[in-house]
VEXVEX-919038 format. One record per residue (C-alpha): residue in three letters; x, y, z. Coordinates in steps of 0.1 Angstrom, whole numbers, padded with zeros to 4 digits, always signed. Example, Ala and Ser with C-alpha at 12.3 -4.5 7.8 and 13.67 -1.06 7.14 Angstrom:
<atoms>
ALA+0123-0045+0078;SER+0137-0011+0071;
</atoms>
This chain:
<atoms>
UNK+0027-0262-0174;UNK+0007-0236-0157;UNK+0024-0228-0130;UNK+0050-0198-0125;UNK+0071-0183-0105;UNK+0071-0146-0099;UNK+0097-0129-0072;UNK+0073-0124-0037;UNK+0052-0091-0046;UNK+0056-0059-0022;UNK+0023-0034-0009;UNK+0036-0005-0001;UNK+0003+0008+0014;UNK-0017-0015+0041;UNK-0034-0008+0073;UNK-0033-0039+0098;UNK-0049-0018+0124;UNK-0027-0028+0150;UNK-0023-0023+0182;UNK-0057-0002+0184;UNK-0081-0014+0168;UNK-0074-0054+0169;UNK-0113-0062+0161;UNK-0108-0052+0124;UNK-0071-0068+0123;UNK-0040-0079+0137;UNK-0005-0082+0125;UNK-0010-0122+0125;UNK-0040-0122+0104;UNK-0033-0096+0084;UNK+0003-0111+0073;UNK-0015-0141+0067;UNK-0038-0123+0044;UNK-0010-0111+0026;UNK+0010-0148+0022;UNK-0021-0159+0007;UNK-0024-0133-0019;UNK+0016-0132-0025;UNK+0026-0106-0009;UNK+0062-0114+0010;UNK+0067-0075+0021;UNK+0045-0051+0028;UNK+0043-0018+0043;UNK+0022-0005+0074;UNK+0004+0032+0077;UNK+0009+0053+0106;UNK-0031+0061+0113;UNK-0037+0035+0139;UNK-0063+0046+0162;UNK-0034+0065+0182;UNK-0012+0078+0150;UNK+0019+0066+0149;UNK+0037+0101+0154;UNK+0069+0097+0181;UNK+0095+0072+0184;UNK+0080+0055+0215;UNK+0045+0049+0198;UNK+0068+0036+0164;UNK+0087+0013+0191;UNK+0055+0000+0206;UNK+0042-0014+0172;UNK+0072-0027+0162;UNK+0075-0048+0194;UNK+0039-0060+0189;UNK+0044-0066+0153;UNK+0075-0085+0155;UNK+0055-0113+0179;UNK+0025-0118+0154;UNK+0043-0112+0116;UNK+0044-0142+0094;UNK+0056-0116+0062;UNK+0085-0091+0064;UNK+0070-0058+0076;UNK+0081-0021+0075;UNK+0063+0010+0088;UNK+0059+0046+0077;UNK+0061+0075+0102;UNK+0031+0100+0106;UNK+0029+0137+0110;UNK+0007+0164+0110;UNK+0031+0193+0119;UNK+0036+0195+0153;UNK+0067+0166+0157;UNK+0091+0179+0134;UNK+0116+0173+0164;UNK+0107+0129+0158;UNK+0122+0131+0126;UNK+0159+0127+0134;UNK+0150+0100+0160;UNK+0129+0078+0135;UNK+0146+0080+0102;UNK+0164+0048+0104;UNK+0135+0029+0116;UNK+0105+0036+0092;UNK+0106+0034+0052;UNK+0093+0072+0050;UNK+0070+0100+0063;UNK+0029+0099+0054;UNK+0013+0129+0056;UNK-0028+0131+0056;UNK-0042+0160+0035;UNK-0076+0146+0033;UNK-0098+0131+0059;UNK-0091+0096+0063;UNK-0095+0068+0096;UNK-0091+0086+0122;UNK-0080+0124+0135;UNK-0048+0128+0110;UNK-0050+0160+0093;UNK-0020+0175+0081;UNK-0022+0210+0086;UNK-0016+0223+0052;UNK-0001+0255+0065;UNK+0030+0236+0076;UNK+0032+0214+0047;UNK+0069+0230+0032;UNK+0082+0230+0066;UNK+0072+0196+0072;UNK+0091+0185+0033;UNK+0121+0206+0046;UNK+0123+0188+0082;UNK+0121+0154+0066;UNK+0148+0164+0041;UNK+0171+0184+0063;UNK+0165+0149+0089;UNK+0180+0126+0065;UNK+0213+0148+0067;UNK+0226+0145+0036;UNK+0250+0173+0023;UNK+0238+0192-0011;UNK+0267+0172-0028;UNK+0257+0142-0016;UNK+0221+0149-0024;UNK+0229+0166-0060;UNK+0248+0129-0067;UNK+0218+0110-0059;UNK+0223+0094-0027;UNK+0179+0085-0011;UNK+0159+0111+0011;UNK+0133+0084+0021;UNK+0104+0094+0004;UNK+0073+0112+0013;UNK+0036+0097+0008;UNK+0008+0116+0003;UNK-0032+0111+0008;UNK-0039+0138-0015;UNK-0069+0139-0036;UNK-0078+0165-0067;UNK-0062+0200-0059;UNK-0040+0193-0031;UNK-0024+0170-0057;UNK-0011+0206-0077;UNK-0002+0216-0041;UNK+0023+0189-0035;UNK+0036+0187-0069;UNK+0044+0231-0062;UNK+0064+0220-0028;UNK+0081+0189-0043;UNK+0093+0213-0073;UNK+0107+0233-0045;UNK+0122+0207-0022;UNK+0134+0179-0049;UNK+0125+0153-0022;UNK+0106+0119-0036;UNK+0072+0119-0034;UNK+0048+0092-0039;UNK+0010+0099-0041;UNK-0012+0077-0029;UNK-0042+0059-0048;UNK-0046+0084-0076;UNK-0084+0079-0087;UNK-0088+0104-0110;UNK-0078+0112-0145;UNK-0070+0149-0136;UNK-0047+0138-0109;UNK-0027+0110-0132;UNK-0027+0139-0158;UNK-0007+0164-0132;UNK+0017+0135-0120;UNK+0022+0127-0158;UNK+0029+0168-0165;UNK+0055+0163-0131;UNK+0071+0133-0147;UNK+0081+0152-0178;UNK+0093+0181-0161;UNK+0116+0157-0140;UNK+0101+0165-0106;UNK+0103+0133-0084;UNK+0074+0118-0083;UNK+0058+0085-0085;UNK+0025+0070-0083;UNK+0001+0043-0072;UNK-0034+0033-0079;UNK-0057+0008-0063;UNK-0074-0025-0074;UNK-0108-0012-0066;UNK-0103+0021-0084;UNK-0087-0002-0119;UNK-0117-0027-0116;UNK-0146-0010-0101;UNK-0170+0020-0105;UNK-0189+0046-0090;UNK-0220+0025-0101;UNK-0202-0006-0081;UNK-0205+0019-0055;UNK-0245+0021-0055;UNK-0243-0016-0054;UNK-0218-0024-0028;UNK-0233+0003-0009;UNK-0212+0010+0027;UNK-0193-0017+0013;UNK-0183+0002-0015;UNK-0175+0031+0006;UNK-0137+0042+0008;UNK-0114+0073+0006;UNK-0107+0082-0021;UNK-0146+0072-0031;UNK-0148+0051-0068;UNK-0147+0072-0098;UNK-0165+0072-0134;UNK-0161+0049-0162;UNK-0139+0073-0182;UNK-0113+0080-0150;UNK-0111+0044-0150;UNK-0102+0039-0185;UNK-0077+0067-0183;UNK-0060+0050-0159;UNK-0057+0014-0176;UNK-0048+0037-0210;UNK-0021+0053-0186;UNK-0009+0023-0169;UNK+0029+0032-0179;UNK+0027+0060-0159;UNK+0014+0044-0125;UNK+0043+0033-0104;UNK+0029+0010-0083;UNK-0003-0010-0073;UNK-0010-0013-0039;UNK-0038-0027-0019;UNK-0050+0002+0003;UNK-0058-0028+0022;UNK-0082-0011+0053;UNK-0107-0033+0066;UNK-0130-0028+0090;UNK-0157-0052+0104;UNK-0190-0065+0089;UNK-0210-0047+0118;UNK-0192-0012+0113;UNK-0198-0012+0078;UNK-0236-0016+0088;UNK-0243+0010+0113;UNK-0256+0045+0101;UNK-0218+0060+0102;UNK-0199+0031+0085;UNK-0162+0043+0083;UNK-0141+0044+0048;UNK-0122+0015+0036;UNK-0118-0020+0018;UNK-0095-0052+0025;UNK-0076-0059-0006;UNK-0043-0083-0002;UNK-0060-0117-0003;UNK-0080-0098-0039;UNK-0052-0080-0056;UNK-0031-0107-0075;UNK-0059-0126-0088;UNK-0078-0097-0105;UNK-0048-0086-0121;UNK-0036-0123-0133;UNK-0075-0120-0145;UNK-0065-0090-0164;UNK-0032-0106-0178;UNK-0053-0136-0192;UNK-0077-0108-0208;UNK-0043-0094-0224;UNK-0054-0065-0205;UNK-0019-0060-0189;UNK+0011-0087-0190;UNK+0032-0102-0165;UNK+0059-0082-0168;UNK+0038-0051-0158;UNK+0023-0073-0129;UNK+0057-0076-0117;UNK+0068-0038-0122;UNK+0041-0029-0102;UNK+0042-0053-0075;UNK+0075-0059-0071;UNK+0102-0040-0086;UNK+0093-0007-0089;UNK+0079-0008-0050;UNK+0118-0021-0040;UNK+0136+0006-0058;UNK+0113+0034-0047;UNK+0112+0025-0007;UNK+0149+0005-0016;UNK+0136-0026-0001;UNK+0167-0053-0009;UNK+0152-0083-0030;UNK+0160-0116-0020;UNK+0159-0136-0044;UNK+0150-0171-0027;UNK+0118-0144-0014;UNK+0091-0161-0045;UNK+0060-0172-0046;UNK+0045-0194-0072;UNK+0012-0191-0088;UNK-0012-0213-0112;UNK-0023-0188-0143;UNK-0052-0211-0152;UNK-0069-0217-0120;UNK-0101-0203-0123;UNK-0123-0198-0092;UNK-0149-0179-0073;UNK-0139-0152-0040;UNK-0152-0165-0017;UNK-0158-0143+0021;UNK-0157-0181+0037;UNK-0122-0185+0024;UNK-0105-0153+0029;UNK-0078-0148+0060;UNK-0084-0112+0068;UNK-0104-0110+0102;UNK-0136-0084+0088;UNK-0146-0116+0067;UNK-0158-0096+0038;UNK-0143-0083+0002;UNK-0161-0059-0025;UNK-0150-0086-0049;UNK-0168-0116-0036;UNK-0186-0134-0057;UNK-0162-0122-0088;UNK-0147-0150-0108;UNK-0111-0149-0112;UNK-0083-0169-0129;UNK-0050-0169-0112;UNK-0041-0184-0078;UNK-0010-0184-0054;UNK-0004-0219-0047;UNK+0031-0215-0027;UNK+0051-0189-0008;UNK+0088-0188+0000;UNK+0109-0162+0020;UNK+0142-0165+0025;UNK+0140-0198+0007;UNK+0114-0212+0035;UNK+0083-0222+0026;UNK+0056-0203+0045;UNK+0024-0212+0028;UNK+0013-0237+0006;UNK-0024-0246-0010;UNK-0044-0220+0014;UNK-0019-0231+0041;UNK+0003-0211+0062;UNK+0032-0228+0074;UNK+0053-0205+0098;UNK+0042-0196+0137;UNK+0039-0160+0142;UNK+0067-0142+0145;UNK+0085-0157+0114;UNK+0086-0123+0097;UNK+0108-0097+0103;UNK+0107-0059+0106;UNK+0131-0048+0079;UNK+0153-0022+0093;UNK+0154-0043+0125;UNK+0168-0071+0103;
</atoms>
């Protein structure tokens, strides 16, 4: 029997570019895209083309999202340092607070300067007592788009502040190596790494070309090897799913970014039928460590249900994301998602989606 059932998989890091920047992708197609690479929850960035920085901007995309969503769907809160004042208003509708301290789609610097103030606003808005704190009750965590020394940055405030921190598609073996130093020193920190940085190259890069080109930009041979040595360190895999169309990826400024939900699961059953990881770790990293760190409740009639043996091609033609495009096509893979259930309803089935849009719901407006 090849086929097997694995609880529905969770991304804590997508961009569905909506409202904003519909041409690249919507909430429909972009929930589809994640159905059909097993993904029953995931979780939205605040960089839309207007960030998503007060509590009416937050309430606009949820309403939008809640007509189009055909997967559960939660969003993060954005801030560069000038809305501490939002906090208290938004903490019991977004999963936690993304802060930008690299260039990245669109104008979402975090100005470093404010950077501890910003920590102690999110803590101090979560208004938990220093008992209550020292007995372990949740600050919803901060993310971070940090890349090589603002990781040691971070990790200095975080030491400080005691508040979760997860860092955001760690490329590089000298930033793993600091969040593995943290670990061990019990600072609260936690990790993710991207399919395109565990299965692809800087030379990829000079291949793929602008299609190739993403924040934070492919690494060497030996970062990626550290990475896969140090896989018990990484927290989570997430997609850093940001597409963008065939046409801007062509032009002479082509922005940063790759789609990756419909890609993810296959290259890493791939990897499992290569004994280069098992399925246990596929589901740590996918599933249960995502839940406990943005304590996302697991249902468990939420499951999808793959074949381990299938063996195909990627395919552009095939894929539901609206750019129409993947770094990975052409690869050959082994492992597809043949059915989808949430809540014990079926929602997709042999390339199918079954569900109108809207099916999905917003987590903390469940």
């Amino acid at each position: 029997m090849s086929n097997l059932i694995l609880p529905g998989l969770i991304d804590p890091h997508v961009h569905l570019r909506d409202p904003g920047q519909t041409e690249k992708e919507d909430f429909y197609t972009g929930t589809c895209a994640a159905l059909s690479g097993g993904y029953t929850t995931i979780l939205d960035m605040p960089n839309n083309k207007t960030p998503i920085t007060t509590l009416e901007k937050l309430e606009e995309k949820i309403k939008i999202a809640k007509e189009k969503i055909v997967c559960d769907v939660e969003f993060y809160f954005g801030s560069m340092g000038d809305n501490l004042n939002e906090f208290e208003k938004v903490k019991h509708k977004v999963m936690g607070l993304k802060l930008y301290l690299n260039q990245t789609t669109g104008n979402f610097l975090t100005d470093k300067n404010l950077l501890e103030k910003i920590f102690t606003a999110w803590k101090s808005a979560n208004n938990l007592t220093i008992k209550q704190f020292n007995n372990g009750a949740m600050v919803k965590p901060i993310l971070v788009h940090a890349e090589e020394k603002r990781v040691e940055d971070v990790i200095n405030i975080i030491r400080k502040t005691k508040i979760p921190t997860h860092f955001c598609h760690i490329s590089l073996s000298s930033e793993l190596q600091m969040i593995i130093n943290a670990k061990e020193q019990g600072i609260p920190v936690t990790c993710g790494v991207t399919p395109h940085h565990l299965f692809l190259t800087e030379n990829d890069a000079k291949l793929l070309g602008s299609f190739g080109q993403m924040k934070p930009s492919l690494s060497s041979k030996k970062d990626k090897d550290f990475l896969w040595k140090n896989l018990n360190y990484i927290d989570v895999i997430e997609s850093d799913h940001a597409p963008h169309t065939i046409e801007e990826k062509q032009s002479t400024n082509p922005p940063y970014g790759v789609p990756g939900l419909e890609t993810t699961l296959p290259l890493l059953l791939t990897a499992v039928s290569q004994n280069r990881l098992t399925i246990d770790d596929v589901v740590r990293l996918c599933h249960a460590n995502p839940a406990k760190i943005f304590n996302i409740k697991i249902d468990p009639e939420t499951k999808i249900e793959i074949d381990i043996h299938k063996s195909y091609i990627i395919n552009h033609k095939s894929l539901f994301t609206k750019c129409g495009w993947s770094p990975f096509d052409g690869w050959k893979v082994k492992g597809k998602v043949k059915r989808v259930f949430i809540r014990d309803k079926k929602v997709f089935e042999n390339d199918r989606i079954l569900v109108e849009p809207g099916f999905g719901k917003v987590l903390t407006e469940a």
